[in-house]
C-alpha positions as CSV (number, residue, x, y, z in Angstrom):
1,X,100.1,137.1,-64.8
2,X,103.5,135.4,-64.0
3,X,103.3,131.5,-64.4
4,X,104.1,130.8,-60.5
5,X,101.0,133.3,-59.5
6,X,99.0,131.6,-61.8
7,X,99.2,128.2,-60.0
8,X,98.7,130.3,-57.4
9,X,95.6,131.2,-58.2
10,X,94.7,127.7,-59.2
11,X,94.7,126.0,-55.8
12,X,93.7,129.6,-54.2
13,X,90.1,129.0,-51.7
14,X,87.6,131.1,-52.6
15,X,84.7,131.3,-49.8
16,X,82.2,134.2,-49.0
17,X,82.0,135.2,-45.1
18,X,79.2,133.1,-44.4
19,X,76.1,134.9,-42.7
20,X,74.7,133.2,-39.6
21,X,71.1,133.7,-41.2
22,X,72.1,131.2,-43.9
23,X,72.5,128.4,-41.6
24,X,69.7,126.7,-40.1
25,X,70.9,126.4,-36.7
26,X,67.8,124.8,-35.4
27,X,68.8,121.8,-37.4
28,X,72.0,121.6,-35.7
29,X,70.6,122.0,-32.4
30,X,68.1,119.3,-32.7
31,X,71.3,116.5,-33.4
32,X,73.3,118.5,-30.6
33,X,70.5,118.2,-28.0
34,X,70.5,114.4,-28.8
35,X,74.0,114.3,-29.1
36,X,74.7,115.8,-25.6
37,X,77.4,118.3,-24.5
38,X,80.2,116.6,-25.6
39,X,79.8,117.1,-29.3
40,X,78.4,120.3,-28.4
41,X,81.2,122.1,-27.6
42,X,83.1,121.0,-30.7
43,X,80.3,121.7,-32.7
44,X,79.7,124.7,-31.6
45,X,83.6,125.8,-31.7
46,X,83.7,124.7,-35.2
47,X,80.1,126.6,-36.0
48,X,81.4,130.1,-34.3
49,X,84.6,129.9,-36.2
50,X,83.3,129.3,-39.8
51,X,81.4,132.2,-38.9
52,X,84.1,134.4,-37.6
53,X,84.8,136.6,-40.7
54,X,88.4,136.5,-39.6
55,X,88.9,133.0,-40.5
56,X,90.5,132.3,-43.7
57,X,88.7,130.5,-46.4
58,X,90.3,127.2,-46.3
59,X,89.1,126.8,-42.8
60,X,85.9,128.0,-43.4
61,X,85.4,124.4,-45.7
62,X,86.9,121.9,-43.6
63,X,84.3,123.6,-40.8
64,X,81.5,123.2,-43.1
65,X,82.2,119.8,-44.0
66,X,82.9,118.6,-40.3
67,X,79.3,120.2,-39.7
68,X,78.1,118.7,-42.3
69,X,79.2,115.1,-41.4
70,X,77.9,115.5,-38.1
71,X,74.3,116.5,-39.4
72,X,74.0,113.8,-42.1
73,X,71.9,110.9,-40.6
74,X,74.0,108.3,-42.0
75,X,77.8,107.9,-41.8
76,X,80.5,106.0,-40.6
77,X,78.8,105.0,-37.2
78,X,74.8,105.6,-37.7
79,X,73.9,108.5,-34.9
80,X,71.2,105.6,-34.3
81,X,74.0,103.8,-32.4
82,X,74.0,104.2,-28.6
83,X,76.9,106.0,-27.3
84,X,79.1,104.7,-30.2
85,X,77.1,106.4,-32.8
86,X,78.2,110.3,-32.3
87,X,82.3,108.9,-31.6
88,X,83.0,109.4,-35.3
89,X,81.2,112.1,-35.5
90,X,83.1,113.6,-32.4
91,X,87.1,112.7,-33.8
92,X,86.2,113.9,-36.8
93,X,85.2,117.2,-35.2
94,X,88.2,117.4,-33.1
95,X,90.4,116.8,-35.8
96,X,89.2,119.5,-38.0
97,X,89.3,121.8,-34.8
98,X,92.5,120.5,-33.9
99,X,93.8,122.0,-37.7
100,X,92.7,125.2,-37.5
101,X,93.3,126.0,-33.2
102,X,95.4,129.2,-34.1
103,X,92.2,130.4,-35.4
104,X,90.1,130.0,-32.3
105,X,90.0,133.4,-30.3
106,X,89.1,133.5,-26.7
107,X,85.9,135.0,-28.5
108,X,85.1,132.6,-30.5
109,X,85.5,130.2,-27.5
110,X,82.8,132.3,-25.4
111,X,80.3,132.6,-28.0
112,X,80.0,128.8,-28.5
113,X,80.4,128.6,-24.8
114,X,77.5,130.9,-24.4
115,X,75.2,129.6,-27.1
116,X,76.3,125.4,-25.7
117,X,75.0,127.0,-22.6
118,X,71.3,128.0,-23.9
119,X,71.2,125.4,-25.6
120,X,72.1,122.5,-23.3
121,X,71.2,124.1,-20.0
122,X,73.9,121.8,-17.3
């Protein structure tokens, strides 16, 4: 192995196509039904496309972790806030979307367009 592919390889991601039956959506739907549509939809985008097993590793992390902030019960602004509480939870969503757009395929959109639907009825 040439020197430059092994640096390479030492900064390479390495994620397995995560299943949708490992992840306890009913956990995230119980802070998105509190959280309202708005964080939803992010949410959501960000939950379909760390599924997708077309995206690339290295978005497949920053997904998880932006889920993963949004689920934890205490962060920058506690959830327990009104209206103010889910904001950091939202820019930090957006942000981490906002990375990895090129990623998000028309189907990806509809799927977490369908599944925001179903589970925030308008």
């Amino acid at each position: 192995m040439s020197l430059e592919n092994k640096k390479a390889s030492e900064y390479a991601y390495e994620a397995e196509v995560i299943d949708s039956t490992v992840i306890d959506e009913s956990v995230l739907r119980k802070v998105l039904v509190k959280a309202g549509r708005a964080i939803a939809q992010p949410a959501l985008e960000a939950l379909e496309l760390m599924l997708d097993p077309s995206t690339p590793p290295q978005a497949r992390v920053t997904m998880l972790a932006a889920l993963t902030y949004l689920l934890m019960p205490l962060d920058l602004i506690p959830d327990l806030i009104p209206i103010a509480g889910f904001s950091d939870d939202l820019v930090a969503l957006t942000a981490v979307i906002s990375l990895w757009s090129n990623h998000i395929t028309p189907e990806i959109r509809c799927r977490a367009r369908r599944k925001l639907d179903r589970w925030l009825p308008l």
